[in-house]
N, C-alpha and C positions, 0 to 999 in steps of 0.2 A: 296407436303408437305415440309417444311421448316422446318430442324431440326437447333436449337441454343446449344449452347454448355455454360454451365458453366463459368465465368470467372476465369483465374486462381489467385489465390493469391497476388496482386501488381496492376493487370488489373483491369480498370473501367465497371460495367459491362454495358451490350449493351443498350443503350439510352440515353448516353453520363451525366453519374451521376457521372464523374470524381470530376467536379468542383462545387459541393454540398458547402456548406458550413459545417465545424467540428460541429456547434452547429446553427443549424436550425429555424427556428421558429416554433412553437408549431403545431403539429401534420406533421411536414415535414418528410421525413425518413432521416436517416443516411448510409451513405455507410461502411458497417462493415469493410471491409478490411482498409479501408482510415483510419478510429477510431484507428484500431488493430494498423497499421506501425505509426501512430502519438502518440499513448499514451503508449506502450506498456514498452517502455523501461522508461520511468519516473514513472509510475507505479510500476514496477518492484523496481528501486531504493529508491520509496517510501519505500514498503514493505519491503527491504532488511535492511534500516535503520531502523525500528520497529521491526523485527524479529530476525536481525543481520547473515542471513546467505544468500547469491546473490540467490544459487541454488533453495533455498526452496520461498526464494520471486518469484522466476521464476516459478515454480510451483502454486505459488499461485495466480497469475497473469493470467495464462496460465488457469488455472479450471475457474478463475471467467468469461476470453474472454472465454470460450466454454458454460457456462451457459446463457450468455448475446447472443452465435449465437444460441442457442438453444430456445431463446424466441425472435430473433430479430425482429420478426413483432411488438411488444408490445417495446421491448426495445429502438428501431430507433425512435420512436414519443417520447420519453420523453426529457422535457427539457434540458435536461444534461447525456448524457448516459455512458458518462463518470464517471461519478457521480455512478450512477448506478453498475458501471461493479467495483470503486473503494471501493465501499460498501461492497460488496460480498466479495474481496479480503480482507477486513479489517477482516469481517466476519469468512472467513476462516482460517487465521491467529489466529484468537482469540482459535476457535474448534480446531485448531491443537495446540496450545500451551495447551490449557486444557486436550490434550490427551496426550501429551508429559509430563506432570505436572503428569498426572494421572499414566503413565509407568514410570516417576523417582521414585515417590514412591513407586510402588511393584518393584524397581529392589533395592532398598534402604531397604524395609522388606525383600528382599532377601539375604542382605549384599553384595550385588553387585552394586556400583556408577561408575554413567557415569561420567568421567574426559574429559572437552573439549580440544585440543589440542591449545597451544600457541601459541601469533601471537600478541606480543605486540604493535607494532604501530599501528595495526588494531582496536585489544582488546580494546584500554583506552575509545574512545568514547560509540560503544557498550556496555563496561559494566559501564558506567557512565548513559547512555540512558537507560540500566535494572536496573538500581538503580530504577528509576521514578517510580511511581504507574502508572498502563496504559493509565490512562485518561491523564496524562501531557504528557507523551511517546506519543502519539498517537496526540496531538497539537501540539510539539514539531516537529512530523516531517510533521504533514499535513502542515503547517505553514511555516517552514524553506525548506523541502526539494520540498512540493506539492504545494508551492505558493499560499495555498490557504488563503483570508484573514480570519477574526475573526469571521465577515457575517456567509461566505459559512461555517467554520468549526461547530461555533452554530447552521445551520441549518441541517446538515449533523449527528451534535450528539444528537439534539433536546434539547439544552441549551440555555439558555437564553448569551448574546455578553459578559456580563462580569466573569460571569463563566468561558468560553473562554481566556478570557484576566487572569484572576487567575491563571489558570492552567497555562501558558504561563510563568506568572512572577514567580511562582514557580518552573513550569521546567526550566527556565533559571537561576534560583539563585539554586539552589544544581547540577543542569549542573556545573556550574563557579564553585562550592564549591569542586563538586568530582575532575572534572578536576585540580584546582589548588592541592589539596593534591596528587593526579594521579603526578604530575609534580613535587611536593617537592619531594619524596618519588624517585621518578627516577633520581634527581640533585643527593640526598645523594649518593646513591649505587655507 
């Protein structure tokens, strides 16, 4: 009897699926560890840019890879699973800001507000990026920070390409607007 052991974390596992390709041809699998150490960290900084906090974008990243290993037989044949595991993350992001929206309010009827602690070279883009309505927040960084083009983002939000392109020209024109008054406002002082 022949016992195999699990690979660990980083290891290719046994029958040499090292050298897979990231994005396979349709119905191929994906080697999940290979996915996890190649996207893991642009991911994250995707989500960190849309959420504005590293930790919780690492959180959020980290729930979407354990949902994605938890269905990986289904997950690995899709054409992009990538795709996949960034969806879920966008996903959860969304539910956790609606629960954190839903706790500002009752800590606010309780006459108790959350005050976020300062951090102004950080701050200006952040809070010019929460300025956005979420749909151009959300082009703005799949776009600039996820490289992803106008294509993949229309298909990913079920938009037609120039909806896309709108949201884009609108988030870049009050981006430049916030930012430049962010930047009079700091000459003064």
């Amino acid at each position: 009897m022949t016992v195999t052991r699990e690979p660990r974390l980083g290891e290719p596992p046994p029958g040499g699926t090292a050298d897979r390709p990231e994005h396979p041809g349709r119905g191929e699998a994906v080697d999940f560890d290979g996915l996890y150490h190649a996207h893991f960290r642009s991911l994250t900084l995707q989500l960190a840019a849309y959420c504005g906090d590293l930790s919780q974008a690492q959180d959020l990243v980290q729930e979407a890879f354990c949902r994605a290993f938890a269905r990986w037989s289904r997950v690995s044949r899709y054409d992009d699973p990538v795709a996949w595991v960034r969806r879920v993350a966008w996903n959860l992001a969304t539910s956790r800001w609606r629960r954190l929206r839903t706790a500002q309010s009752w800590l606010h009827r309780q006459r108790e507000e959350h005050v976020p602690g300062p951090g102004p070279d950080r701050v200006a883009l952040t809070a010019a990026l929460a300025q956005l309505p979420a749909v151009q927040r959300r082009a703005v960084v799949l776009h600039y920070l996820a490289d992803l083009t106008v294509v993949q983002i229309a298909e990913q939000e079920g938009v037609p390409e120039g909806t896309v392109k709108s949201w884009l020209h609108r988030g870049r024109a009050a981006l430049a607007a916030q930012l430049a008054t962010t930047n009079e406002v700091n000459h003064h002082d």
